[in-house]
VOPAGU-2260 file (C-alpha; in pm, 1 decimal, decimal comma):
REM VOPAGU-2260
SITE   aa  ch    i         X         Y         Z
SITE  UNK   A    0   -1344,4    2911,6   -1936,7
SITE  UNK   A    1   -1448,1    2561,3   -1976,6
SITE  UNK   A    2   -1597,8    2563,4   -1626,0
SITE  UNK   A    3   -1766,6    2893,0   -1670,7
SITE  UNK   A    4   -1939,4    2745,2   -2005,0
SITE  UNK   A    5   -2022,2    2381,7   -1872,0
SITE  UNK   A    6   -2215,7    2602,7   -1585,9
SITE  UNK   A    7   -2385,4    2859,1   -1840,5
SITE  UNK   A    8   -2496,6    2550,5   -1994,1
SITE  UNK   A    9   -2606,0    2375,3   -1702,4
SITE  UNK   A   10   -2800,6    2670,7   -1523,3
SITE  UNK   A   11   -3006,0    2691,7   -1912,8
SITE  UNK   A   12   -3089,1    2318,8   -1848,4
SITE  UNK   A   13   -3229,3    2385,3   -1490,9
SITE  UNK   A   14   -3430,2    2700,8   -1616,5
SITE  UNK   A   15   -3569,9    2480,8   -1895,1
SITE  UNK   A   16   -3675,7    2222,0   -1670,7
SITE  UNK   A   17   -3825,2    2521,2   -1385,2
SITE  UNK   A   18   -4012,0    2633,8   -1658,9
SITE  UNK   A   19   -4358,9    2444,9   -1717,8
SITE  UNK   A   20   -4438,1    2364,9   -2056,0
SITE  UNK   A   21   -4688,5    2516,7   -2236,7
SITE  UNK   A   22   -5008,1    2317,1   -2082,8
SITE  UNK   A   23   -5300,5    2213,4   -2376,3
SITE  UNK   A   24   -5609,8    2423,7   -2357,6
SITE  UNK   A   25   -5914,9    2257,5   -2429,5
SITE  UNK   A   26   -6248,2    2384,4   -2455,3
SITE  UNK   A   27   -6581,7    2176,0   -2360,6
SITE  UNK   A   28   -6907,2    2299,2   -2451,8
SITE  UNK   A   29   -7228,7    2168,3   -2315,5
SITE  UNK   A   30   -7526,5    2261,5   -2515,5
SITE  UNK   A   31   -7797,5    2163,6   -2192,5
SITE  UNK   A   32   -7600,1    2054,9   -1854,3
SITE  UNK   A   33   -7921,3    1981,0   -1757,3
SITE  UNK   A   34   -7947,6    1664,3   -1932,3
SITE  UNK   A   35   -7788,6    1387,8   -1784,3
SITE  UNK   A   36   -7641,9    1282,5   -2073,6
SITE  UNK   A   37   -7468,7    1616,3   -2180,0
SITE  UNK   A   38   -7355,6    1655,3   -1907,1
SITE  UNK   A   39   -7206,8    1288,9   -1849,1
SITE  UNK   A   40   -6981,2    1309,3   -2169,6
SITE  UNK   A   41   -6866,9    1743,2   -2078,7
SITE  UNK   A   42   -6764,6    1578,8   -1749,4
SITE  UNK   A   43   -6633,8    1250,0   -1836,1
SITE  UNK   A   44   -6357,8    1497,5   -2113,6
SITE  UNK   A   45   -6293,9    1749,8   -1856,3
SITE  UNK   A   46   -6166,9    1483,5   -1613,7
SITE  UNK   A   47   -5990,8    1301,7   -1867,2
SITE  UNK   A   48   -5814,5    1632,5   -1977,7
SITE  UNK   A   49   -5740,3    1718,8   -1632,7
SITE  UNK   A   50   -5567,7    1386,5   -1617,8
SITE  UNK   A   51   -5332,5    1453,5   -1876,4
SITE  UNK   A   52   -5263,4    1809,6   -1698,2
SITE  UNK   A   53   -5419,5    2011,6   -1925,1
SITE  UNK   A   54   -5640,8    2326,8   -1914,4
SITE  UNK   A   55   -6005,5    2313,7   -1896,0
SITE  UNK   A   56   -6260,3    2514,7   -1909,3
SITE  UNK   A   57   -6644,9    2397,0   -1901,4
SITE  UNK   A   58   -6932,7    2574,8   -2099,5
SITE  UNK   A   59   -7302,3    2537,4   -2056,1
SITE  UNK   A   60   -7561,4    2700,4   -2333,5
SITE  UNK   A   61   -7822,7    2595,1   -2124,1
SITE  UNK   A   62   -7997,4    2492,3   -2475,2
SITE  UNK   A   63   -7996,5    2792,6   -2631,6
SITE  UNK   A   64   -7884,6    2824,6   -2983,5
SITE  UNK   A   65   -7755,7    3171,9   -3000,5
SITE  UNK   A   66   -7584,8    3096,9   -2654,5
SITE  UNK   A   67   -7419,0    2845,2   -2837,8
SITE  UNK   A   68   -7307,9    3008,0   -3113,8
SITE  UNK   A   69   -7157,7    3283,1   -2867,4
SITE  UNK   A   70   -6978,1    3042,1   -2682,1
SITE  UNK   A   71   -6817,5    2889,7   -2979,4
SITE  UNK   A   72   -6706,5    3240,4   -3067,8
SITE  UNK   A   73   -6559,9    3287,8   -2715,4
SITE  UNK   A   74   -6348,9    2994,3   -2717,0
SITE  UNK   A   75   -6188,7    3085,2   -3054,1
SITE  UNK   A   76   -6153,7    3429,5   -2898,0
SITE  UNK   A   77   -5969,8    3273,4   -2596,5
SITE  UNK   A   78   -5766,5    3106,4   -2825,8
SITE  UNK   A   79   -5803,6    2748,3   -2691,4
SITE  UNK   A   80   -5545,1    2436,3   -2830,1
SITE  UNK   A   81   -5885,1    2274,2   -2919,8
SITE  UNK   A   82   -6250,8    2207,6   -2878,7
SITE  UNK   A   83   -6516,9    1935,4   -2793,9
SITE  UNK   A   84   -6848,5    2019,2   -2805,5
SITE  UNK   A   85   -7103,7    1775,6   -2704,4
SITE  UNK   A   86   -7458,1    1707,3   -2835,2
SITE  UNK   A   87   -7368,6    2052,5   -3014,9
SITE  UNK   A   88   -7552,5    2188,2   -3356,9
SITE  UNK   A   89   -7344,9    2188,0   -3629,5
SITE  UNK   A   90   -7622,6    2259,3   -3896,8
SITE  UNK   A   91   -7713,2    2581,5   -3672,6
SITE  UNK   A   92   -7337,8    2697,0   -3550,3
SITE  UNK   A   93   -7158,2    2637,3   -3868,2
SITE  UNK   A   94   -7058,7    2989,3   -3937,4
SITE  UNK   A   95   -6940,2    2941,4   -3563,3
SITE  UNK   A   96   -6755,0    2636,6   -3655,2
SITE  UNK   A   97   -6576,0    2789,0   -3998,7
SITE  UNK   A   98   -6466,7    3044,7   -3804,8
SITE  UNK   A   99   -6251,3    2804,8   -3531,6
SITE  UNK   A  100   -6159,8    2579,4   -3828,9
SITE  UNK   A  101   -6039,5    2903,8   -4016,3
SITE  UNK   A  102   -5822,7    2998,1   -3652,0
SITE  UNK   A  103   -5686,8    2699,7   -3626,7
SITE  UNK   A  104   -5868,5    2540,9   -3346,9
SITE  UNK   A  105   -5966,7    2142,8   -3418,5
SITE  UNK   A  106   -6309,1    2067,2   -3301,6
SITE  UNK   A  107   -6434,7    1755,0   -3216,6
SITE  UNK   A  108   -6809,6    1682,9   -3168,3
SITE  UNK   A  109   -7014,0    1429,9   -2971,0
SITE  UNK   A  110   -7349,9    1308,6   -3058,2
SITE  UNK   A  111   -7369,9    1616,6   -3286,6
SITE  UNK   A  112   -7365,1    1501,5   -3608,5
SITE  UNK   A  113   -7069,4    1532,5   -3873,9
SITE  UNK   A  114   -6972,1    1908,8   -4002,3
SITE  UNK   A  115   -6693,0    2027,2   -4253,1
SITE  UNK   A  116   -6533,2    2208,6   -4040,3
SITE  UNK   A  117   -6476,2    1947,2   -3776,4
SITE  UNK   A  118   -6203,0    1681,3   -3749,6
SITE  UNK   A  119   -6494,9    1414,3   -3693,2
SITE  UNK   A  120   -6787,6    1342,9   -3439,9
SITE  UNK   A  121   -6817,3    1050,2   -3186,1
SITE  UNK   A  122   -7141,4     871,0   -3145,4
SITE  UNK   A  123   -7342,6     546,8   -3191,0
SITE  UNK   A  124   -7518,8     429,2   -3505,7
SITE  UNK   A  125   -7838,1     601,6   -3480,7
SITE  UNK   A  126   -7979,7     405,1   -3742,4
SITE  UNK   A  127   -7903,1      62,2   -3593,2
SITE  UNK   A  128   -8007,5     174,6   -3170,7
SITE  UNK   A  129   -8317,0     299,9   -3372,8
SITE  UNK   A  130   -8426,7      27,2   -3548,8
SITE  UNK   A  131   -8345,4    -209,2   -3207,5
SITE  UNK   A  132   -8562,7     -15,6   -2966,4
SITE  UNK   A  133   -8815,8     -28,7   -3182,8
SITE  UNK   A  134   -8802,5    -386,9   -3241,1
SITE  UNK   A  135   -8786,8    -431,4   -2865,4
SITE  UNK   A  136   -9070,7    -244,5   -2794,9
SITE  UNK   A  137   -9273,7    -433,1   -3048,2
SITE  UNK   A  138   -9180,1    -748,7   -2958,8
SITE  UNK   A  139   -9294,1    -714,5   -2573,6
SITE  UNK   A  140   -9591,0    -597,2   -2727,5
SITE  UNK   A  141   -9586,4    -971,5   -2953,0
SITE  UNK   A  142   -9623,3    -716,3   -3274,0
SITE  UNK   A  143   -9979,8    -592,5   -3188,7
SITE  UNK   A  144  -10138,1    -313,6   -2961,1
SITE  UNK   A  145  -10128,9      97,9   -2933,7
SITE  UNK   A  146   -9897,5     279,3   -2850,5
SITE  UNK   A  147   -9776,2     627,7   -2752,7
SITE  UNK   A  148   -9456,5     866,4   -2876,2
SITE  UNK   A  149   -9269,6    1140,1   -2750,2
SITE  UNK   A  150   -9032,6    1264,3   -2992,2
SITE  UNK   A  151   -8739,6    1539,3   -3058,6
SITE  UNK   A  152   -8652,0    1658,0   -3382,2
SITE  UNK   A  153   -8401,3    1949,6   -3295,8
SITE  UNK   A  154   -8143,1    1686,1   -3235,5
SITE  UNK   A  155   -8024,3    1457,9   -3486,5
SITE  UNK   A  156   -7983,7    1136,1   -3326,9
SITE  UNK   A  157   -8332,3    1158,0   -3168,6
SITE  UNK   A  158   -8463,2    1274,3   -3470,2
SITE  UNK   A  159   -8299,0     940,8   -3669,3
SITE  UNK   A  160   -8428,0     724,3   -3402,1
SITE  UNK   A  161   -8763,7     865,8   -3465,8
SITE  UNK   A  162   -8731,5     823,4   -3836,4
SITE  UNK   A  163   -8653,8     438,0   -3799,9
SITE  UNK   A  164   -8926,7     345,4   -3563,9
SITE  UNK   A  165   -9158,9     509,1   -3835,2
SITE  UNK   A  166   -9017,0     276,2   -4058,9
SITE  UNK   A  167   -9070,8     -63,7   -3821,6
SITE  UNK   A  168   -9419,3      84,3   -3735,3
SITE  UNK   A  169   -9496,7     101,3   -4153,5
SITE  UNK   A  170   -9438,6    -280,3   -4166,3
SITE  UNK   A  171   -9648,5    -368,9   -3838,1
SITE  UNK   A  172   -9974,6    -257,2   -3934,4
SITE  UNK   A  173  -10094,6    -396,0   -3624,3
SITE  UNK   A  174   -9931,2    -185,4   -3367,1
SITE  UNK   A  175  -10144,7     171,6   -3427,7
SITE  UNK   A  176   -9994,3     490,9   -3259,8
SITE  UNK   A  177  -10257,4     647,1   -3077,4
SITE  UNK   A  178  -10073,0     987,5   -3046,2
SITE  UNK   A  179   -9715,3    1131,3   -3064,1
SITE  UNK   A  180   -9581,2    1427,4   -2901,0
SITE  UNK   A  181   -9290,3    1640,8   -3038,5
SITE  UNK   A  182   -9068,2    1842,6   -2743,2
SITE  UNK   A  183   -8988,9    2153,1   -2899,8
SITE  UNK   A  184   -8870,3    2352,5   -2615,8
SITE  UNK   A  185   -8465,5    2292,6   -2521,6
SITE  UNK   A  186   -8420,2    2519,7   -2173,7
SITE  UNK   A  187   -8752,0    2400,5   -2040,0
SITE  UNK   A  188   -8771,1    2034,8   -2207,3
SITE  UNK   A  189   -8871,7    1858,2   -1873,2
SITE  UNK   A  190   -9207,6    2082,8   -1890,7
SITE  UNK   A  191   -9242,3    2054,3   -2183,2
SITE  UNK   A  192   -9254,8    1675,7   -2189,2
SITE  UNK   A  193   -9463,4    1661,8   -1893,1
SITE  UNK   A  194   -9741,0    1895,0   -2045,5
SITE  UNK   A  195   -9756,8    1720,8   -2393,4
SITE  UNK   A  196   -9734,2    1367,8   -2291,2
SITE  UNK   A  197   -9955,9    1402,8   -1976,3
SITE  UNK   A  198  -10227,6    1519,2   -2204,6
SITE  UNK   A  199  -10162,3    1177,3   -2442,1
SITE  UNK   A  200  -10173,8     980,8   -2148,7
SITE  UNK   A  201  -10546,2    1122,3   -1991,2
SITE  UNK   A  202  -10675,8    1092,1   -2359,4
SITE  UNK   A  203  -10608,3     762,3   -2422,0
SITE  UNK   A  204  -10649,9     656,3   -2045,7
SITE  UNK   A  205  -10649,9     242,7   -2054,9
SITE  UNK   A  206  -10598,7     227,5   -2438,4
SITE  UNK   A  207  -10228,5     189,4   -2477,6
SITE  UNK   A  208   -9944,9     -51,3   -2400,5
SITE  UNK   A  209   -9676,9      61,7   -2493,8
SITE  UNK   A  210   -9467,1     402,3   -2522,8
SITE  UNK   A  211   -9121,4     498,9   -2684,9
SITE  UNK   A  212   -8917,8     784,2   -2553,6
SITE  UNK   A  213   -8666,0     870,4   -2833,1
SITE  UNK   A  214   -8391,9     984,0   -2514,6
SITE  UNK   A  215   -8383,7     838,2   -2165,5
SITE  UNK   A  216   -8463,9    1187,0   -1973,5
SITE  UNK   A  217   -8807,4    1200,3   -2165,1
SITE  UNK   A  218   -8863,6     830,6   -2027,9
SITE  UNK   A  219   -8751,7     961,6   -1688,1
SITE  UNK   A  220   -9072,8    1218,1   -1696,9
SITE  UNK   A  221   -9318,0     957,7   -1868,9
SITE  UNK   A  222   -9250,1     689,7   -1573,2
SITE  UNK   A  223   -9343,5     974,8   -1320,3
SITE  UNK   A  224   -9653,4    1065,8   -1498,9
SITE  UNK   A  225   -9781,7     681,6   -1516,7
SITE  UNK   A  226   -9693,3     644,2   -1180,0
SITE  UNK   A  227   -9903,2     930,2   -1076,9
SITE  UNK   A  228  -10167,0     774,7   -1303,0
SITE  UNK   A  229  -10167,2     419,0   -1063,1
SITE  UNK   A  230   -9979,0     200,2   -1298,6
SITE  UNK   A  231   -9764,0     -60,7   -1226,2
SITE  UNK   A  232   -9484,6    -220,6   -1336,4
SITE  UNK   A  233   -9557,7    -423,1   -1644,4
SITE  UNK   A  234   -9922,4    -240,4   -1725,0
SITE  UNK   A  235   -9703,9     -30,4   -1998,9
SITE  UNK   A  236   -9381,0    -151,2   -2170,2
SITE  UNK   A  237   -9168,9     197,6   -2166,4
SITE  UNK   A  238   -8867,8     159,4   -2387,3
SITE  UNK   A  239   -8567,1     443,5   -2478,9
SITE  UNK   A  240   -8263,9     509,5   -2520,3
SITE  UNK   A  241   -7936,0     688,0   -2378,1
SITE  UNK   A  242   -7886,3     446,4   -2040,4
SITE  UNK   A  243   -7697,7     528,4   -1752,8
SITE  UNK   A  244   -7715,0     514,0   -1380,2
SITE  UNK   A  245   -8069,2     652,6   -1338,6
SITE  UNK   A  246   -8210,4     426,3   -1580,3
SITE  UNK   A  247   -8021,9      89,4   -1417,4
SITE  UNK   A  248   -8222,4     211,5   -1097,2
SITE  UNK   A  249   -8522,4     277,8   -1269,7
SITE  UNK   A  250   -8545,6     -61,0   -1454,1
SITE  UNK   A  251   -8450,7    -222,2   -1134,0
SITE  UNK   A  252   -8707,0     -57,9    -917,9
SITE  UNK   A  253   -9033,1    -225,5    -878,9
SITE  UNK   A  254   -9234,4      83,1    -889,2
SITE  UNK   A  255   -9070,5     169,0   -1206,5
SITE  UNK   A  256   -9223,3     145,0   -1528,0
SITE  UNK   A  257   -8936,6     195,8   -1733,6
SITE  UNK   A  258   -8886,0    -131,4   -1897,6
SITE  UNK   A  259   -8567,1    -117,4   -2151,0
SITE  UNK   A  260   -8304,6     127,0   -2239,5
SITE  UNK   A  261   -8050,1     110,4   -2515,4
SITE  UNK   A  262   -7726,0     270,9   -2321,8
SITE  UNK   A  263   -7465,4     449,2   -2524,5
SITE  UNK   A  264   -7128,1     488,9   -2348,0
SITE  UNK   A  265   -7156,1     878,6   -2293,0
SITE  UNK   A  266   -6839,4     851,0   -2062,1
SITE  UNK   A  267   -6625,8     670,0   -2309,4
SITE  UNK   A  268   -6726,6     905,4   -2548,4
SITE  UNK   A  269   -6597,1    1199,9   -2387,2
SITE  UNK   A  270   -6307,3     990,0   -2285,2
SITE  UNK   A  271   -6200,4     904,7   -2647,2
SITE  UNK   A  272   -6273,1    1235,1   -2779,3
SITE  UNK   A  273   -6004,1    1371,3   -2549,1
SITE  UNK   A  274   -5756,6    1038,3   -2628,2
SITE  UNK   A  275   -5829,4    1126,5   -3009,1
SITE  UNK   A  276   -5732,7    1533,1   -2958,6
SITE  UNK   A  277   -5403,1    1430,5   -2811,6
SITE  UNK   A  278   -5349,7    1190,9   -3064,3
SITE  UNK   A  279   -5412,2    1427,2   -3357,6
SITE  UNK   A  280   -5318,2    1773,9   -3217,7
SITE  UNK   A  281   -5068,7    1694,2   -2980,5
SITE  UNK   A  282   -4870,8    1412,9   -3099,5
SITE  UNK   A  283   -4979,2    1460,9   -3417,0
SITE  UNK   A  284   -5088,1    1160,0   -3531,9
SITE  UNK   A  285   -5278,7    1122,8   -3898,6
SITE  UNK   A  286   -5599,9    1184,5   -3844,2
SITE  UNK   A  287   -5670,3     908,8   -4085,4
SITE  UNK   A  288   -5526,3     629,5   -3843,5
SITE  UNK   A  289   -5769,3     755,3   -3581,1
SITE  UNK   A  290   -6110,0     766,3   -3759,3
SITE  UNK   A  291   -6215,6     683,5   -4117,9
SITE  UNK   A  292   -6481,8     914,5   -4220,5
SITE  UNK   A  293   -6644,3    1198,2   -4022,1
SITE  UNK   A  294   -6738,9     946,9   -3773,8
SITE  UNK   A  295   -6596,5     747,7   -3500,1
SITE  UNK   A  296   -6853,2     482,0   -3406,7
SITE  UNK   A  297   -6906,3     301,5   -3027,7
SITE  UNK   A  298   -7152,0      36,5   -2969,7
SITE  UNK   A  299   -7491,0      55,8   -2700,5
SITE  UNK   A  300   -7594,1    -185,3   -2501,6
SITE  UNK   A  301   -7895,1    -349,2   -2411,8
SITE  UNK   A  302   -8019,3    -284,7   -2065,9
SITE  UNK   A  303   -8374,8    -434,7   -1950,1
SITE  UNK   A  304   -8434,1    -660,1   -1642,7
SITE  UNK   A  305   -8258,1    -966,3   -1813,7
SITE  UNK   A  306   -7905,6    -740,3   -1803,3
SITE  UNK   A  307   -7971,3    -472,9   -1571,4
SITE  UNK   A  308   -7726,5    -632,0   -1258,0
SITE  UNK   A  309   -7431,4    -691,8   -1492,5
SITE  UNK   A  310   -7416,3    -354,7   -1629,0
SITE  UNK   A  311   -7440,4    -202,4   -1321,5
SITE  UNK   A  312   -7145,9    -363,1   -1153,8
């Protein structure tokens, strides 16, 4: 009898272990994989996730909003552990974002912007990169000369970054902005860049010396155009932000115009917002000793021909 029970109780121990536990399904959401830097944090989570042997499945709304929204809705409908969407919109998906809140499904945004129904977002200060590349910019400049913009307003770090430099430009009456372009389109940005700010640049031909990019892909399209225009490096101080490997190449390259980039650490972004969902939903940790407030905080860096080699090794 005793035999028969030890072995009862031994063959429930060896199904138990045969059996794989139940492996954490997370959802990443993309809102344009064509951007370098969405794409860089979706990635940088997915492989992180994969890591820890969980579940992934990568979604791309290709920058459209209602796409969005219906890809929020299918990942509560596949009834995923939890969520990170990255450069989401939180203003324009928040019925989206009640509804995954009200299912149970923690969401956790990157360079998004805070939302009620989130646990928190990741992302720089805004405010602070802002006000730096701006001061940057002017300071090549020695506080004095013209200058072009290209803007974004649909997302709401580029759209604080744009607020701030209008702030530094207000007290620097002597740098005058000769024209400013906004990108309104999300699925065909690129184009939409090229057309507005290659018009700035053949209007003001020889007139300006300087430009700010409020994101590093609009830079990317603005150092192609003034190449095709005959500059060289050092006729127009180009400054942005986002960083990453194209931009290290880009500041290094002699043909390059791209002078400075602020880089934010899109990887380790993706990266923590994975470490923090394990934390919170898995080994339920308080979110409280994770983040304080509705948002966790990492720091850019500085990236210009004085720093270029040491942040890319």
């Amino acid at each position: 009898m005793r035999r028969s029970l030890a072995a009862t109780v031994f063959g429930i121990a060896l199904l138990a272990v045969a059996i794989p536990a139940h492996a954490f399904k997370l959802g990443i959401i993309a809102f344009q994989m064509s951007s370098e830097t969405h794409a860089r944090v979706a990635n940088a989570a997915a492989a992180a996730a994969k890591a820890r042997g969980w579940e992934v499945q990568i979604l791309n709304s290709e920058g459209s909003l209602p796409k969005h929204a219906e890809q929020i809705e299918a990942m509560i409908q596949a009834k995923v552990d939890g969520l990170i969407i990255a450069m989401g919109k939180p203003v324009e998906a928040d019925a989206q974002l009640a509804a995954a809140k009200q299912a149970g499904i923690p969401v956790i945004t990157a360079v998004a912007g805070a939302s009620p129904h989130t646990l928190f977002d990741i992302q720089v200060n805004d405010y602070e990169v802002g006000a730096q590349a701006a001061l940057y910019l002017l300071s090549k400049l020695n506080y004095r000369g013209n200058i072009l913009i290209e803007r974004y307003e649909n997302n709401v770090a580029s759209r604080i970054r744009g607020k701030v430099l209008d702030v530094v430009l207000s007290e620097n009456s002597a740098i005058k902005v000769l024209g400013s372009h906004s990108m309104a389109r999300t699925q065909s940005w690129q184009e939409d860049v090229r057309s507005g700010m290659q018009a700035l640049i053949l209007q003001n031909q020889g007139k300006f010396q300087g430009i700010w990019a409020s994101f590093d892909g609009q830079a990317y399209v603005i150092d192609d155009l003034l190449r095709a225009q005959g500059l060289k490096k050092g006729d127009v101080v180009l400054v942005s932000i986002d960083g990453g490997p194209e931009s290290n190449r880009r500041i290094k390259d002699p043909d390059s115009l791209l002078t400075a980039t602020y880089a934010i650490p899109f990887e380790k972004i993706g990266e923590k917002a994975v470490d923090a969902m394990d934390q919170i939903v898995v080994k339920k940790t308080p979110r409280e000793k994770i983040v304080n407030g509705p948002v966790l905080y990492v720091e850019a860096t500085l990236v210009d021909a004085t720093t270029v080699d040491q942040i890319s090794k």
